[in-house]
C-alpha positions in Angstrom: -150.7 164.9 11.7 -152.5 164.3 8.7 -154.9 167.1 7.9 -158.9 166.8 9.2 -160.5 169.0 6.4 -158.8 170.5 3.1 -161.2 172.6 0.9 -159.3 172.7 -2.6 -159.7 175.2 -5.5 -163.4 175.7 -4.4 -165.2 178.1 -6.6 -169.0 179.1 -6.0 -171.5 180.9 -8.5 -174.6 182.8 -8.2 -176.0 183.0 -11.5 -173.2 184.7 -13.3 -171.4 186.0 -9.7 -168.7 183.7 -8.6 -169.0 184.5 -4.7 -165.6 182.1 -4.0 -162.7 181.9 -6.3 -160.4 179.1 -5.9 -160.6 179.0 -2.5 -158.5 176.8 -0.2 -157.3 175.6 2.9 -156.6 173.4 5.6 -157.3 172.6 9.5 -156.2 169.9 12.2 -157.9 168.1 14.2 -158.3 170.2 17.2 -157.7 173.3 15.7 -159.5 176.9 15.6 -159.1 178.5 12.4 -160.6 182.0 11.4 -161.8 183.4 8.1 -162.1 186.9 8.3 -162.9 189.7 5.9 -165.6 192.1 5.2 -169.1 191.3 4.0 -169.3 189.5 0.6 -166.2 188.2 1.0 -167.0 184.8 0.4 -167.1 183.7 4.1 -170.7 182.0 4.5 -170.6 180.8 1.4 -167.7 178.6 1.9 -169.1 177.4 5.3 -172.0 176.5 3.2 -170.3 174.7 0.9 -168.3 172.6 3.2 -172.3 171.8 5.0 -173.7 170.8 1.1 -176.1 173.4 0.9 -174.9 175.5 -2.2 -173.1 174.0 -5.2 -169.6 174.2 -6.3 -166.8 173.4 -8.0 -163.4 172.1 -6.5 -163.5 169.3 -3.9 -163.5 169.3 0.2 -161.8 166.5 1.8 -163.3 165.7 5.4 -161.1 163.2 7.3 -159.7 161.7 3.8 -162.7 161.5 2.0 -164.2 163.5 -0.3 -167.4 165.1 0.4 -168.3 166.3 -3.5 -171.1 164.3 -3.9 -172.9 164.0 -0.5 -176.0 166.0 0.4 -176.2 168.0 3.6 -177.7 165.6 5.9 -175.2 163.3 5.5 -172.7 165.8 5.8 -173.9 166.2 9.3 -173.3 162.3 9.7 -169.9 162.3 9.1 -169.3 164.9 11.9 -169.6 168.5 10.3 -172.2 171.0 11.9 -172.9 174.7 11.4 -174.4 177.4 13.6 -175.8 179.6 10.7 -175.6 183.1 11.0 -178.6 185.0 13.0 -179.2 181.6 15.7 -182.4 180.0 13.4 -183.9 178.5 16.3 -186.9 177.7 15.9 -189.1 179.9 17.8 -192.5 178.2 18.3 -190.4 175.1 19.7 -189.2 174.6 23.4 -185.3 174.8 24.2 -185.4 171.0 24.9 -187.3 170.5 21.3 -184.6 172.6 19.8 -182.2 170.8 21.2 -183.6 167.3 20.2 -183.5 168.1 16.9 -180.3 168.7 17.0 -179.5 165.2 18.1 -181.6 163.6 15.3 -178.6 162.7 13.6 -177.7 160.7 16.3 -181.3 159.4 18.0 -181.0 155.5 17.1 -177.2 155.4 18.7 -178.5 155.7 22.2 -177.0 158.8 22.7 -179.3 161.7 23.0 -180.1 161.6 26.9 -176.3 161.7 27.7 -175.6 164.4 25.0 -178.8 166.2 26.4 -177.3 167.0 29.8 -173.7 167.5 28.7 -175.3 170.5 26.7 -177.6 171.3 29.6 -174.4 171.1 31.8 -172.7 173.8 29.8 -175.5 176.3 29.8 -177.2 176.0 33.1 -179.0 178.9 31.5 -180.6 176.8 29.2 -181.9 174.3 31.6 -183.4 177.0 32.8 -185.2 177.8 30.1 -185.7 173.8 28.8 -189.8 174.5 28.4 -189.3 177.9 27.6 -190.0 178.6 23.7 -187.1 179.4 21.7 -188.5 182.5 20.2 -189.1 184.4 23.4 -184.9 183.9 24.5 -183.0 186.6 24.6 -180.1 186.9 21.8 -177.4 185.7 23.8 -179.5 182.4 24.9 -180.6 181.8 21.6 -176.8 181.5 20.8 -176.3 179.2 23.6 -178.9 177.3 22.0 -177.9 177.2 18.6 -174.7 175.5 19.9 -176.0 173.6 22.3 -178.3 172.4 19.4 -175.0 171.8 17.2 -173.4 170.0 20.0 -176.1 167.6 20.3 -175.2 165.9 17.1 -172.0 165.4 18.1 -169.5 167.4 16.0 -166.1 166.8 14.9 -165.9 170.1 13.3 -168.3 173.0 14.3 -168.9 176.0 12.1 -169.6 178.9 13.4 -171.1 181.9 11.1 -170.7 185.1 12.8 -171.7 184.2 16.4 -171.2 187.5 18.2 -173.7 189.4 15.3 -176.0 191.7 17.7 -175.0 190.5 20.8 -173.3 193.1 23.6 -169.8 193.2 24.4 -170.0 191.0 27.5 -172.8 188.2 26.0 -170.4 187.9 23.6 -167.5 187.1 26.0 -169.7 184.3 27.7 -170.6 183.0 24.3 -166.5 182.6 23.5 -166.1 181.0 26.6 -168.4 178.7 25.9 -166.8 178.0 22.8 -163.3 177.5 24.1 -165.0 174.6 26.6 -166.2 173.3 23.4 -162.6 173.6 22.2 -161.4 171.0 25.1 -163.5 168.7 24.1 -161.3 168.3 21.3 -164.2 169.7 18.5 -162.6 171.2 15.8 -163.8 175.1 15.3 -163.9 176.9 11.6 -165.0 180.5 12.2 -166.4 183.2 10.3 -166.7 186.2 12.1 -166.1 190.5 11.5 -165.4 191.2 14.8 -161.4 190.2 13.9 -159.7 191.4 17.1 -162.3 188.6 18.9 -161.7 186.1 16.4 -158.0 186.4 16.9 -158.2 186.2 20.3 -159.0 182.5 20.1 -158.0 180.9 17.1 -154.6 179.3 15.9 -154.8 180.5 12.4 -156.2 182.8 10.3 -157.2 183.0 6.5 -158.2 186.7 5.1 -161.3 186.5 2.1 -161.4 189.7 -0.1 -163.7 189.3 -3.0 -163.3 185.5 -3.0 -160.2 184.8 -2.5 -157.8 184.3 0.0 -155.3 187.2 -0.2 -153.5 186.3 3.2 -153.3 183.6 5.4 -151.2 183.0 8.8 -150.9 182.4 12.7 -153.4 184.7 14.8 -150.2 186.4 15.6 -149.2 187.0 12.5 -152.1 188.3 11.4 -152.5 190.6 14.6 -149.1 192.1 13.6 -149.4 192.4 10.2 -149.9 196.3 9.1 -152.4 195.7 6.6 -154.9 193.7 9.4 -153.9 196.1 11.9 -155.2 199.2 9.7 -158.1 197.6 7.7 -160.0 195.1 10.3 -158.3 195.7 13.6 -158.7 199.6 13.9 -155.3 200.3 15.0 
């Protein structure tokens, strides 16, 4: 199976810090891959280099073609979406405005009502809330939110940045179950999160980012067993 998105000697700068150092790697269609490490590894700022918003150097292929010289919101077109890290809803808005403008993108192909209540479907919590203001959700909703909002645009791949940051033990469990309906729906998932043990729960494969680069790389199970994972980022 030919591969969905390969990111390729990518290398990112901050004034004179290079944040990502010839980063690269590779994920199916279907698949859940992890990137895991500790803060300043480089993790967010590859997601945000696959979604256009910081510049680099390298290339990221997305379904065979090469998304070097695209800006962000067509980036979003071809099928990639991120959940940033920390929700960004936006709080003076109503769940269902949030969630419209997620499925901007995708307003003039007749789609938005039927993606509407697919999301809705999957958070019952959220219909809810539909005339609710974002801002005055609890964390765990404002999660739901933020990917019910990336939902609506109708993703191919969904990045996630860190989606159990502040939330309690079981919120977070609901908020992985959600994400492994998402999986069934045959949406890729690219996922950069610290809690490790949670984010080798769920995915296939697993990439480790130290400094900016990737120092290891294997199957979740792999990675669970490996000593170095085990001591470092798993606590055991």
């Amino acid at each position: 199976m030919p591969s969905l998105l390969e990111v390729r000697h990518l290398n990112v700068r901050y004034g004179g810090v290079r944040a990502v150092q010839d980063v690269g790697f590779t994920m199916k269609e279907g698949e859940w891959v992890a990137l895991i490490g500790a803060n300043g590894a480089g993790k967010s700022t590859t997601l945000n280099a696959i979604s256009g918003v910081v510049s680099y150097d390298g290339d990221i292929v997305f379904e065979g073609v090469s998304l070097r010289k695209r800006k962000a919101e067509s980036i979003v077109r071809t099928g990639i979406v991120q959940v940033p890290e920390g929700r960004r809803v936006f709080p003076g808005m109503s769940v269902l405005e949030n969630l419209e403008l997620g499925g901007y993108a995708r307003r003039r192909e007749g789609r938005m009502k039927r993606n509407m209540e697919r999301v809705l479907d999957m958070f019952p919590r959220l219909r809810e809330r539909s005339k609710q203001l974002a801002g005055t959700l609890s964390g765990g909703e404002q999660q739901m939110l933020a990917l019910g909002r990336a939902l609506m645009a109708e993703p191919k791949l969904m990045m996630l940045d860190e989606p159990s940051l502040g939330l309690a033990p079981l919120v977070i469990d609901q908020i992985f179950e959600a994400l492994t309906q998402i999986r069934h729906q045959r949406v890729s998932i690219l996922l950069v999160e610290q809690n490790a043990a949670k984010a080798l729960e769920f995915a296939d494969r697993c990439y480790l980012l130290e400094t900016g680069r990737v120092v290891m790389s294997g199957t979740a199970e792999e990675m669970r067993k490996n000593p170095v994972v085990q001591e470092v980022y798993l606590g055991m």
